[in-house]
N, C-alpha and C positions, 0 to 999 in steps of 0.2 A: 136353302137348308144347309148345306153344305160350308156357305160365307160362316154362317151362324154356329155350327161347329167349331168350325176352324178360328172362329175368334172368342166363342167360349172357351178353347183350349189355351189359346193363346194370352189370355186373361188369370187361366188358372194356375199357368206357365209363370208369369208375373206375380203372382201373389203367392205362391211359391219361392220365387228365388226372395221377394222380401221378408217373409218368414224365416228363409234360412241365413238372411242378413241379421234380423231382429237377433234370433235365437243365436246367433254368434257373437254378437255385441252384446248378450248380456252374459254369455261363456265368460266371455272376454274381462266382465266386469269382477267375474268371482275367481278364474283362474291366472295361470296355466297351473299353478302346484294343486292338482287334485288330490295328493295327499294329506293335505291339509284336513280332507273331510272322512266320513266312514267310509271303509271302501264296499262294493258291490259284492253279494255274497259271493259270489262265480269266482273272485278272486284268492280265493280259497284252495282250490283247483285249478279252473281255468277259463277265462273269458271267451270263449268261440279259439277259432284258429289265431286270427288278423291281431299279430304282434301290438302290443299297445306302443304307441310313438312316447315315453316316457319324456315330459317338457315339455310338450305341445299341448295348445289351445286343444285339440283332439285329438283323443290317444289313437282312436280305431277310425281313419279317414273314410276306410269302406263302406265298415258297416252302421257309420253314423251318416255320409250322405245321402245311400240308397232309403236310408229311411224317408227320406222327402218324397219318396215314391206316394207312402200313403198321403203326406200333404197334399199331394196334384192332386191324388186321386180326391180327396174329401172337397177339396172347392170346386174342381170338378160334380161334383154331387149338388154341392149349394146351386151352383150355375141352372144346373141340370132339376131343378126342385120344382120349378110351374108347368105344372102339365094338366089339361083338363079332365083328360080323358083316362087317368092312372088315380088308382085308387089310395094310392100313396100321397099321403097328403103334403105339401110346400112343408109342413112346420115338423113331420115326420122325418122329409128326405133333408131336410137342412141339418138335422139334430144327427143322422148318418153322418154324416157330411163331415161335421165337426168331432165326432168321435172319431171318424179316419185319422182328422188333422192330429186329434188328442194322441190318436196311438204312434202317426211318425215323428210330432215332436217329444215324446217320452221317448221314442224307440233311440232318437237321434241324441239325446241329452246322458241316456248310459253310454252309448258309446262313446260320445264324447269325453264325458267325464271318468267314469268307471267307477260310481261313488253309489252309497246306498243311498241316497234322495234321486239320482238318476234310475237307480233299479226301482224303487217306489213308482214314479212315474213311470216307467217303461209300462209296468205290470198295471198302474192304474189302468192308462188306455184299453188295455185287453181285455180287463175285466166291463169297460163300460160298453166295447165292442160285445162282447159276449151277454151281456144282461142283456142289452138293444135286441140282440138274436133274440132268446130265450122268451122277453118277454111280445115281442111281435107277436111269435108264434103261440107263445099261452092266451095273446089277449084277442087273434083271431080266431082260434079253436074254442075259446070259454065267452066270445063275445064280450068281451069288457071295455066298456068305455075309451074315452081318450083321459078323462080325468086320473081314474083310479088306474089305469094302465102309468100314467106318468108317477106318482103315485109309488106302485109296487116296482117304478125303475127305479126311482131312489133309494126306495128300502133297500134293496135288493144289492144297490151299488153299498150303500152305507155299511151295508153286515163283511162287503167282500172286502171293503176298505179295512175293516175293522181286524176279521181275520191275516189280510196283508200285515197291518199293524205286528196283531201277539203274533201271529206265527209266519215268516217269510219264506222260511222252506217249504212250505208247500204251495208256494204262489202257480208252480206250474201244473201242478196235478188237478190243482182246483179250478185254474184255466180250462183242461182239457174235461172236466167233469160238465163245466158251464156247457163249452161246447158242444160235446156229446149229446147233452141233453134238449140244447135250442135245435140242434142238425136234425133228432130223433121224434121232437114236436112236430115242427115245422112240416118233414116229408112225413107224418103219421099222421098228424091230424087238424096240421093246418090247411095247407096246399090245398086239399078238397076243397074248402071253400073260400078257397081265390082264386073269383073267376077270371078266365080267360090268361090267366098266368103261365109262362114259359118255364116249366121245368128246366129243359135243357139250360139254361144263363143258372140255375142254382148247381145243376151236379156240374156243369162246367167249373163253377167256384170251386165245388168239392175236390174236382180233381186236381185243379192249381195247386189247394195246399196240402193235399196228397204230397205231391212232387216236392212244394216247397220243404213240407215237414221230414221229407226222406232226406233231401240235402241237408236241412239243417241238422240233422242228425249225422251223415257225413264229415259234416264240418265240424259240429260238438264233438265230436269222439277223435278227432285227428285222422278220419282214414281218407281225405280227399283234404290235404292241405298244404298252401305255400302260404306260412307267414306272412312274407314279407310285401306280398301280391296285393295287388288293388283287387284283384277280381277275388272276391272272397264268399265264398257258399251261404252266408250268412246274409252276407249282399244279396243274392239270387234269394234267398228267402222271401226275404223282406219286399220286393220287387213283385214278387210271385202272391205274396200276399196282398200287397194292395191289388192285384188283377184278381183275387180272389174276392175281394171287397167289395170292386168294381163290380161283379158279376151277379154279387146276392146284392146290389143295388136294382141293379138291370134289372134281376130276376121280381123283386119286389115291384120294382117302377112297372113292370108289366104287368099289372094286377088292373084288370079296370073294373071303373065304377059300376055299380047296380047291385041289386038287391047279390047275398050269399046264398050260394046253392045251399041246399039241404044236406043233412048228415048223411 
């Protein structure tokens, strides 16, 4: 059990650093002059603490490597997706899996760039992470298929896409609305009937990006900051939230098969 571990990880470790190859080579192919394109609305104000390297293939080294965090973490997931006895299905936990990746190669691609196609994509990920939540939990508390569940996740993505689109200022409010409202499902009136499921692995998530979210706020507002520093709060975010990820995996992967308890 443990071989098997340790060379899942070690797999995921690999297909990681080649992502972060890929996605650098194709940086490569459209910069170093990122002013060339629109910039990121943040730059208006201010992009996190971490000084942007102006010339460089990436301006924010910090907080665009740490983003590979969510990449381990999502092939990680894929690796981790055949289980018999978890009521979470292979085609469920893989589609996780790839939304992680989706969010640390967007997350990695603003910082690198600092451009408004990189902030598009950053915000895509979040929202497809957050629909993912929202509709788990609306399609195990209302019983809905896998079809129309699949279904009402593209809707769902399509409308948030859409609002990104006309209005981008409010990409974060509408982030934390999605959120709120899968967190509020899910312990209300999903979890009942998912049996044999570990609570603890979902509020342990919760509390990650508790922490995470306070830093990053830290860092957003300048009162916990060194520019010029590798170790950047924003970093620690993004870190804190794939182990957040990780945990509402975990926390779903322990759901096993059999009939749904009763309301």
């Amino acid at each position: 059990m443990r071989q098997r571990a340790a060379r899942q990880i070690a797999i995921a470790a690999a297909l990681t650093v080649v992502a972060g190859i890929a996605t650098t080579f194709a940086l490569s192919l459209m910069g170093p002059d990122w002013s060339a394109y629109a910039p990121a609305s943040c730059t208006a104000t201010r992009c996190f603490c971490e000084t942007p390297r102006i010339g460089s293939l990436i301006l924010q080294p910090a907080d665009s490597w740490s983003s590979y965090g969510y990449v381990f973490g999502g092939f990680r997931m894929i690796l981790l997706a055949p289980r018999r006895d978890s009521a979470m299905t292979p085609i469920a936990a893989t589609a996780f899996g790839i939304t992680a990746i989706a969010v640390g190669i967007g997350s990695a691609l603003l910082h690198a760039t600092l451009t408004l196609w990189g902030q598009f994509l950053d915000v895509l990920g979040m929202y497809l992470v957050g629909s993912f939540l929202l509709v788990s939990a609306l399609s195990r508390w209302r019983r809905i298929g896998d079809g129309p569940a699949i279904g009402l996740y593209v809707l769902l993505c399509a409308v948030l896409v859409a609002v990104l689109i006309v209005a981008p200022e409010v990409r974060r409010w509408l982030f934390a609305v999605l959120l709120i409202a899968a967190i509020t499902l899910e312990l209300g009136f999903a979890r009942p009937l998912r049996p044999g499921v570990r609570l603890p692995l979902y509020l342990y998530g919760l509390l990650a990006n508790a922490v995470a979210f306070a830093i990053w706020n830290l860092d957003q507002h300048g009162l916990v900051c060194s520019p010029a520093s590798l170790i950047q709060g924003h970093a620690i975010w993004h870190l804190l939230g794939a182990v957040s990820m990780g945990l509402c995996f975990a926390y779903y992967r322990s759901e096993r098969t059999g009939s749904i308890r009763a309301k």
